[in-house]
C-alpha positions as CSV (number, residue, x, y, z in Angstrom):
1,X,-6.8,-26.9,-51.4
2,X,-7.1,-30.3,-53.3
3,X,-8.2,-33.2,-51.9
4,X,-6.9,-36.7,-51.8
5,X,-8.4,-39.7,-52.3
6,X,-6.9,-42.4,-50.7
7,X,-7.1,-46.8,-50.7
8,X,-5.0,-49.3,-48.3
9,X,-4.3,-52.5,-49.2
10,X,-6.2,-55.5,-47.8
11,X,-2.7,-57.3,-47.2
12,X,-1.3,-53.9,-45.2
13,X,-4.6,-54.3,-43.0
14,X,-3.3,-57.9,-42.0
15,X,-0.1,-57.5,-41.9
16,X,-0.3,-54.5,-39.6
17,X,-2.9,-56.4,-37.1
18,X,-1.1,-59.4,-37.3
19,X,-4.1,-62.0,-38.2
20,X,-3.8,-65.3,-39.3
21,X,-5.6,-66.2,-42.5
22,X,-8.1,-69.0,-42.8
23,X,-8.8,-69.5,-46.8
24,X,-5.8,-69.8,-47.6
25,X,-6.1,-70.2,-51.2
26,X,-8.1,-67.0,-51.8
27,X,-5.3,-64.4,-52.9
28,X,-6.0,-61.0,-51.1
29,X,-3.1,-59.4,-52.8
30,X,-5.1,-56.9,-54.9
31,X,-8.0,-56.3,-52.6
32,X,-8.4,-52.8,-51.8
33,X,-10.2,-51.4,-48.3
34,X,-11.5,-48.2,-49.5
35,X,-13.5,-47.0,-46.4
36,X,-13.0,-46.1,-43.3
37,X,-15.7,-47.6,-41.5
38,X,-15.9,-51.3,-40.0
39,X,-19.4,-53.5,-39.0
40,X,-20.2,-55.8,-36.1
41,X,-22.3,-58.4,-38.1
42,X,-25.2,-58.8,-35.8
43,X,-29.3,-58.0,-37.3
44,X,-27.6,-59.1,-40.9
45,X,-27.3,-62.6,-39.5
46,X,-31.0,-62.6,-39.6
47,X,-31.2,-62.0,-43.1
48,X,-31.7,-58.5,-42.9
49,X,-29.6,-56.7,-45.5
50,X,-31.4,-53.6,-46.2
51,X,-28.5,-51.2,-45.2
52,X,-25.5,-53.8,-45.3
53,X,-22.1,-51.7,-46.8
54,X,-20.3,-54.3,-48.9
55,X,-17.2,-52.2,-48.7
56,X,-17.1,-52.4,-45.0
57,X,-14.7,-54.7,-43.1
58,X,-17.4,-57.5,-41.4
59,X,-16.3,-58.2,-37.6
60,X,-18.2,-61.4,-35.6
61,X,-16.9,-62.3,-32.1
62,X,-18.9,-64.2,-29.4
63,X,-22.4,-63.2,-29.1
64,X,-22.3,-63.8,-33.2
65,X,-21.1,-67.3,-32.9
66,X,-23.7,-68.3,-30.1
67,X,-26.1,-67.2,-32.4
68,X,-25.1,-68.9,-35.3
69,X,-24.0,-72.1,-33.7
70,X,-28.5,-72.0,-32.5
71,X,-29.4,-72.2,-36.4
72,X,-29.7,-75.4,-38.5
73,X,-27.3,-76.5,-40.9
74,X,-30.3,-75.0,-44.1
75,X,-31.0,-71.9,-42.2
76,X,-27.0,-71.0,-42.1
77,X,-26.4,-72.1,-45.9
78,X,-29.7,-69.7,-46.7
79,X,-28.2,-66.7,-44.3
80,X,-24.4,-67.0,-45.4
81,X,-25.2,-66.9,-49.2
82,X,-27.2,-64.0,-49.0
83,X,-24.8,-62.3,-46.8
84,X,-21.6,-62.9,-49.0
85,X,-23.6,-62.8,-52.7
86,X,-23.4,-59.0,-51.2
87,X,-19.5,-58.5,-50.7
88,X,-17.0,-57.7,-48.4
89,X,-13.5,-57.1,-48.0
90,X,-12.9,-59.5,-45.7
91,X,-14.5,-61.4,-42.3
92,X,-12.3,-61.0,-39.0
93,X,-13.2,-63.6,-36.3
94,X,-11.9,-62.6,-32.8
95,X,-11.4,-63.8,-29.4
96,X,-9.6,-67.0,-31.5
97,X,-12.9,-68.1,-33.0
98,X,-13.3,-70.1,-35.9
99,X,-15.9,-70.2,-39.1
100,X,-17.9,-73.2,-39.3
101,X,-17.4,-75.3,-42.6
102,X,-20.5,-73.6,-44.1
103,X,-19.3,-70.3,-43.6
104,X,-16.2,-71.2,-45.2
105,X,-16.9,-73.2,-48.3
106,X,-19.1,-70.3,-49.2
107,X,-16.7,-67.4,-48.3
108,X,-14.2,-69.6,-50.1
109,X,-17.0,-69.6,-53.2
110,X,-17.4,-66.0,-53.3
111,X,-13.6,-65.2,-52.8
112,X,-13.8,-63.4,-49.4
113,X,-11.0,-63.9,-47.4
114,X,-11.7,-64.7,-43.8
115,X,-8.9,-63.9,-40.8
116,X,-8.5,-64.6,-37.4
117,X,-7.1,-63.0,-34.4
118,X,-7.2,-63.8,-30.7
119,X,-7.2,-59.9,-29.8
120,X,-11.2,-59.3,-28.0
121,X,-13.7,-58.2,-29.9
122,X,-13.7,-54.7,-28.6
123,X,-9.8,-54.7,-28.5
124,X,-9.9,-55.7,-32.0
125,X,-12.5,-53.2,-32.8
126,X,-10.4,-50.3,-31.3
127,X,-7.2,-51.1,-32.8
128,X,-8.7,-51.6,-36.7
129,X,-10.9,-48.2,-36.2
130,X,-7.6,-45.9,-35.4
131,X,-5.5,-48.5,-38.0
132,X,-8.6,-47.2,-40.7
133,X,-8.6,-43.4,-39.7
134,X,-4.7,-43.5,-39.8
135,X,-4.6,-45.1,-43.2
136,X,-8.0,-44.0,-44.8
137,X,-8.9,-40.7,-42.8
138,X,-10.0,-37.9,-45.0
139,X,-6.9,-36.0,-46.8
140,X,-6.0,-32.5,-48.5
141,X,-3.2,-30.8,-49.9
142,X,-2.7,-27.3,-48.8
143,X,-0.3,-24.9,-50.0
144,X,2.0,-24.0,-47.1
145,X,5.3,-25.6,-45.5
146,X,5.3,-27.8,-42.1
147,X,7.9,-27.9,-39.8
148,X,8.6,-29.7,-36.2
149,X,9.9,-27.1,-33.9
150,X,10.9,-28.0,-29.9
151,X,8.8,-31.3,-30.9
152,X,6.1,-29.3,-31.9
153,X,4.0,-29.4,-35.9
154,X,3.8,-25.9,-37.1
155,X,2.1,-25.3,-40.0
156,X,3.5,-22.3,-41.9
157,X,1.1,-20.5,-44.3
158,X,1.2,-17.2,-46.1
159,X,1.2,-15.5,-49.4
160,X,3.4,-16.7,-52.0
161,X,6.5,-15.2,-51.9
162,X,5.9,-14.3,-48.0
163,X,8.9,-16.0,-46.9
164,X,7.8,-19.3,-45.9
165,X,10.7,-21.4,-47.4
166,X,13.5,-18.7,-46.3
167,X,12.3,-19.4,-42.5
168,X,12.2,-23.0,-43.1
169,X,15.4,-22.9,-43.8
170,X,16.4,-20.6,-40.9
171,X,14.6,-23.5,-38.6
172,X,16.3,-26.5,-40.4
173,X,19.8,-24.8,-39.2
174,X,19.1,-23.8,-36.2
175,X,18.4,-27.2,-35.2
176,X,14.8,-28.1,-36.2
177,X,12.8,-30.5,-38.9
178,X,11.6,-29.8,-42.1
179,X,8.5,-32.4,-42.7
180,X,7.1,-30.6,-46.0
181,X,8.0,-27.4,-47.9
182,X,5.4,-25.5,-50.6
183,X,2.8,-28.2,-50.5
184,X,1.5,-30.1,-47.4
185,X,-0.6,-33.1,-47.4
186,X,-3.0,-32.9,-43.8
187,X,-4.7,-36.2,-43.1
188,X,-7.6,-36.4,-40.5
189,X,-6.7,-39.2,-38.0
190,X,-9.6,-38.1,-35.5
191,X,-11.7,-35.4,-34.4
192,X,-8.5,-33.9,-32.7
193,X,-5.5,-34.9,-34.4
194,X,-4.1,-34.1,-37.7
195,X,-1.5,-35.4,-39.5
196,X,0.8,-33.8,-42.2
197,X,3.3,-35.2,-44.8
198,X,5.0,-33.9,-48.0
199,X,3.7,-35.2,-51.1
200,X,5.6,-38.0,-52.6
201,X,6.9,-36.0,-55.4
202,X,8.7,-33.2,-53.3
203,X,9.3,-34.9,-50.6
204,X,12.9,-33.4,-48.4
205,X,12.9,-31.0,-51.6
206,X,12.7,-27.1,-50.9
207,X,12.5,-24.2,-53.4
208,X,14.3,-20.7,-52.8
209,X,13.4,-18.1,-55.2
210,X,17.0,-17.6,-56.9
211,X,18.9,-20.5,-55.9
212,X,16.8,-23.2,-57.2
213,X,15.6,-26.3,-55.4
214,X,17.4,-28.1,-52.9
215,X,17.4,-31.4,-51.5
216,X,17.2,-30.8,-47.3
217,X,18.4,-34.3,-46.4
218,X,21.2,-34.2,-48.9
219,X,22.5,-30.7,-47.8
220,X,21.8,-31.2,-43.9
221,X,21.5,-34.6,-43.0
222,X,19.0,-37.0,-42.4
223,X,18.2,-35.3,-39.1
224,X,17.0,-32.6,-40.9
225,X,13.9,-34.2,-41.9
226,X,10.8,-35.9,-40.8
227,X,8.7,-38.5,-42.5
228,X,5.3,-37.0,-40.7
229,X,4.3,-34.6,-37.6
230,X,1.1,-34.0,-36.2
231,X,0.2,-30.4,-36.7
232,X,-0.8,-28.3,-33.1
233,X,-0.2,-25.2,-34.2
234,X,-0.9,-22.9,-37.6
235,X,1.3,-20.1,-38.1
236,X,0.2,-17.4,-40.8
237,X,2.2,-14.9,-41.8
238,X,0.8,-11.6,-43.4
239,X,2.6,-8.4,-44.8
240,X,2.9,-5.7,-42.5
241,X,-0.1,-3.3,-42.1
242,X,0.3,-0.2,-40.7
243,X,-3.2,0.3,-40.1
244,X,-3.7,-3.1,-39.0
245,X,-4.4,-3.6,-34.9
246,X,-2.2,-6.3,-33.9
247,X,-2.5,-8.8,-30.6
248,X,0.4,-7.5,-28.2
249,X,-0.4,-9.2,-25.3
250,X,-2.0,-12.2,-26.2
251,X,-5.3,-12.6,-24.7
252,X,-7.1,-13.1,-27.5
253,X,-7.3,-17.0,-28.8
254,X,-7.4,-17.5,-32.5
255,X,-8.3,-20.2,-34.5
256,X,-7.9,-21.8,-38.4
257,X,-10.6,-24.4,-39.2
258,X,-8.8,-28.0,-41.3
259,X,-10.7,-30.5,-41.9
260,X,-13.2,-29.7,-39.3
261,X,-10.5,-29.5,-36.5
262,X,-9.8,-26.5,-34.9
263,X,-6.1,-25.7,-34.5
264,X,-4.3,-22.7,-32.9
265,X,-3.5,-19.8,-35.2
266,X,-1.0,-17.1,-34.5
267,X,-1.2,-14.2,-37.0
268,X,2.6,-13.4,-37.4
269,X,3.0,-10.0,-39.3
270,X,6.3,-9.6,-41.4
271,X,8.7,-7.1,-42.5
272,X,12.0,-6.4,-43.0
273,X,14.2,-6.8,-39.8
274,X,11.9,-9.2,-38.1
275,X,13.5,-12.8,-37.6
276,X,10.5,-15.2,-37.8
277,X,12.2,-17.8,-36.9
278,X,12.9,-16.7,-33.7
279,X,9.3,-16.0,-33.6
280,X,8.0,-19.6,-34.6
281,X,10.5,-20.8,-32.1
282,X,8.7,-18.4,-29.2
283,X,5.4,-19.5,-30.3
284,X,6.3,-22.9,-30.1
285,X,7.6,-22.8,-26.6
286,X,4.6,-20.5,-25.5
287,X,2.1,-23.4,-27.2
288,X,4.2,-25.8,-25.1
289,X,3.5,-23.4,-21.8
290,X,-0.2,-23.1,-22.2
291,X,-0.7,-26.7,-23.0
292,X,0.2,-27.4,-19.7
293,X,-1.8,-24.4,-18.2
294,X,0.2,-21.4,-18.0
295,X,-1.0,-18.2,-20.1
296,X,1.7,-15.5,-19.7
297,X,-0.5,-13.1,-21.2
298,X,-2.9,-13.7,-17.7
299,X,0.0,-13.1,-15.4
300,X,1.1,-10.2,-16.8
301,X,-2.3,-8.7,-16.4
302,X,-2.5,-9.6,-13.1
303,X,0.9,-8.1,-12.5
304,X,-0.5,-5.1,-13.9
305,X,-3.4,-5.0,-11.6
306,X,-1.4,-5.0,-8.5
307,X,0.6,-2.0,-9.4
308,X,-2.5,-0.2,-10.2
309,X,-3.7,-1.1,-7.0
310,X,-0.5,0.1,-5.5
């Protein structure tokens, strides 16, 4: 497991958002946002910087205009300047609200670029929090292979050697999408959603012992691949045990722990005449069915009860 550090551009941030610049002649090119969070300026307008974050991305919409339009002209000069000798990436003013001429002279002095938008404050807010977590969210790389199956992101993981890229393969032609093969990179976009990719450098690559590697969108078309998939369901599969006690019915709900998410695990045990593909395709479709409340594994039980009773 590695972990990924990861930057945006300031100018993706913008461009994304669509918001109109103000300082125009600051160049915002090389500006890099580098954390996730953003800040509601509101007890730093008083001068109190104790805790300010200078790598944060500084929001004001009403309530921080009708407080700065009650100061005087020195008060304003005194606050600004000790406000932006701090840093930021940037200043967003929402709701279509301008800086005054002191604000802007002095952003313009320090080099901080200032943007507007006419989205609500709390619109605004909403939108550049899940823009942040999507682009910024914390990232690792895990060994493993992810496919999209039925519409659903399996993650397949496994010894080496197991047979995760042969049933890749087995998915990609019978219909399904490879999104990464041997390496995955998982990105946390929120306390229930993950996000996985392929690394840039094997990205629509696969490896088969033997053969060599193989380029998936070369060999299969470009509808054999997938740029990113959110990942619902892990799939790990494990040499068979003959003194292992496997789940047959079901009942029992399993878990894997990435990066503090807790995603369905199946425990898929392999040997020789078992097609696992078939098998991630079941477990797909049987994700699918609980997700909208049916548990096969209940019914069957109380099937079972009735005849018992009979």
């Amino acid at each position: 497991m590695k972990k990924v550090k990861r930057n945006v551009k300031l100018s993706k941030f913008v461009k994304d958002l669509s918001l109109e610049t103000w300082n125009t002649t600051i160049n915002y090119e090389d500006i890099e946002i580098t954390k996730c969070d953003i800040n509601r300026l509101g007890i730093q307008l008083t001068g109190f910087l104790e805790f300010y974050d200078p790598h944060r991305i500084e929001i004001l919409g009403n309530v921080e205009i009708m407080y700065l339009n009650g100061l005087d002209e020195d008060t304003k000069r005194e606050r600004y300047m000790k406000l932006m000798e701090k840093g930021a990436p940037c200043f967003v003013f929402c709701r279509g609200l301008k800086p005054d001429n002191t604000f802007s002279e002095i952003a313009t002095e320090k080099r901080i670029p200032i943007f507007l938008t006419m989205e609500s404050t709390s619109n605004f807010m909403s939108d550049a929090i899940k823009w942040l977590n999507n682009n910024l969210g914390e990232t690792i790389v895990i060994h493993g292979c992810l496919v999209d199956v039925f519409g659903t992101g399996i993650f397949i993981q496994g010894e080496s050697g197991i047979g995760k890229s042969e049933t890749t393969l087995e998915l990609i032609k019978r219909g399904h999408r490879m999104i990464a093969d041997d390496a995955v990179e998982i990105h946390k976009a929120s306390d229930v959603t993950l996000y996985g990719k392929a690394p840039d450098n094997i990205k629509d690559f696969i490896e088969l012992r033997g053969i060599g590697i193989l380029d998936v969108k070369e060999l299969f078309g470009v509808q054999a691949v997938l740029e990113t998939q959110t990942i619902e369901l892990v799939v790990t599969l494990q040499e068979w045990n003959n003194e292992a006690i496997y789940d047959r019915i079901g009942l029992e709900n399993k878990f894997i722990e990435i990066l503090g998410n807790k995603i369905p695990n199946y425990i898929v045990p392999i040997r020789p005449g078992r097609n696992v593909a078939i098998i991630l395709e079941t477990a797909a479709l049987k994700y699918r069915q609980m997700k909208m409340g049916g548990s096969p594994a209940e019914k069957f039980l109380k099937v079972q009860e009735k005849v018992w009773k009979r």
